[in-house]
matplotlib code that plots the C-alpha trace (Angstrom):
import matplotlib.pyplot as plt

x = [0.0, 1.5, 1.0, -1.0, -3.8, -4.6, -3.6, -6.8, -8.2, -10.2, -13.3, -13.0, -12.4, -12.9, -16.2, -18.6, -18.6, -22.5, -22.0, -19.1, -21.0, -24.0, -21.8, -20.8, -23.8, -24.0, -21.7, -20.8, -17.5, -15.3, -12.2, -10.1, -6.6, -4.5, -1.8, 1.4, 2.6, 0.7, 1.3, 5.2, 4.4, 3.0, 6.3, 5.9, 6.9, 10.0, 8.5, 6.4, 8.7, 9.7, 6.3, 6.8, 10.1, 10.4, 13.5, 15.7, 17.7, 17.6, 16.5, 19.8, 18.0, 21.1, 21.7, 20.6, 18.3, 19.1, 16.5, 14.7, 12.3, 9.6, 9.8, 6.7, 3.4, 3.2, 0.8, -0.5, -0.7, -4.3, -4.3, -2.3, -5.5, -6.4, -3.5, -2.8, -6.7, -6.3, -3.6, -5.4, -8.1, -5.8, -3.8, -6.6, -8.3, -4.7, -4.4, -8.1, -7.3, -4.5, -6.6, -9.6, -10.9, -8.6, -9.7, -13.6, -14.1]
y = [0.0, 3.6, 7.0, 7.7, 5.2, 6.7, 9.9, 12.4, 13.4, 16.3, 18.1, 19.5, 23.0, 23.1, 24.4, 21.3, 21.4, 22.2, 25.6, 25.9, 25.6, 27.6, 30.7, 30.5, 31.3, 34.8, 36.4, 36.8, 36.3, 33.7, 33.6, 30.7, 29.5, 26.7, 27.1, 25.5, 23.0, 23.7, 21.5, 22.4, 25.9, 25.2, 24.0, 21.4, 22.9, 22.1, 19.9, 18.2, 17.3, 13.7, 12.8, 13.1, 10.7, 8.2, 5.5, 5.6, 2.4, 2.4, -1.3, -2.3, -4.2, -5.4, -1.7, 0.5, 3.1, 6.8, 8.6, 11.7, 14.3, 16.4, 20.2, 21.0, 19.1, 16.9, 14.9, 11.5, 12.5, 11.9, 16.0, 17.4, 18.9, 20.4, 21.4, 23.4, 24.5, 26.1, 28.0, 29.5, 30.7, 32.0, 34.1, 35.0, 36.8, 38.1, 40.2, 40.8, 45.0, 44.9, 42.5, 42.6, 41.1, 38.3, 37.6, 37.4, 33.7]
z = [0.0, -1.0, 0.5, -2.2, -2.1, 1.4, 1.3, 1.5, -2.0, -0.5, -2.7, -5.8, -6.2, -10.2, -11.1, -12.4, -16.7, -16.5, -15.1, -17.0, -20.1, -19.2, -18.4, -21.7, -23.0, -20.7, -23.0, -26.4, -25.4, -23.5, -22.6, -21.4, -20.4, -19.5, -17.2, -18.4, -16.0, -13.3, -10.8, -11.0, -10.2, -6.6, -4.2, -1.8, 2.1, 2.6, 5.8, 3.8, 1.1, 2.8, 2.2, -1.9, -1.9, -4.5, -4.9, -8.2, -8.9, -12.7, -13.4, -11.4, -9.0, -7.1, -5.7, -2.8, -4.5, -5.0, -2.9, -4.7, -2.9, -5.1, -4.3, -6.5, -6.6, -9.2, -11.7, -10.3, -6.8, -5.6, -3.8, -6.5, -8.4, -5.3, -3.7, -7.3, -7.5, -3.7, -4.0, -7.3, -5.5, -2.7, -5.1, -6.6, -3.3, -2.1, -5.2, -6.0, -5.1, -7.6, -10.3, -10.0, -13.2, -13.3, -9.6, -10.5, -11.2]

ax = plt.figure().add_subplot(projection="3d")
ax.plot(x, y, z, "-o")
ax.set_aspect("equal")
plt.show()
């Protein structure tokens, strides 16, 4: 059993695809984007990071595995979508003043 099959998934923070598609049809005009690597963007606590370790041993099966710890989130994780989503929505509100259209969601 891995971390990750127990590990807490928590709720989804994305907006369902219904009222995603009904908004569209609000405006004449939508506009969209996709984040580019997402995930690697957020960093992992530096307390935390021992909790996103993986062993390395390169198919050599008779060697003691390098041991590698993730400082970003990353894909595959079962909180990674809303770890990333969170901390979306928190920048979002700390720089609402400063942004406001790009805060309104």
């Amino acid at each position: 059993m891995s971390l990750n099959q127990i590990i807490q998934q928590d709720p989804t923070l994305q907006r369902e695809l219904t009222d995603v598609l009904l908004r569209f049809r609000r405006n004449p005009v939508a506009v969209l984007c996709d984040i580019a690597e997402m995930y690697l963007h957020v960093e992992i606590a530096p307390k935390d990071r021992s909790y996103f370790r993986f062993l390395w041993r390169d198919m050599q099966t008779n060697r003691v595995p390098d041991i590698y710890e993730c400082s970003r989130v990353t894909f595959g994780v079962n909180c990674s979508p809303f770890l990333t989503q969170l901390v979306t929505q928190e920048h979002a509100k700390k720089f609402a003043d400063e942004f406001p259209a790009a805060a309104d969601n």
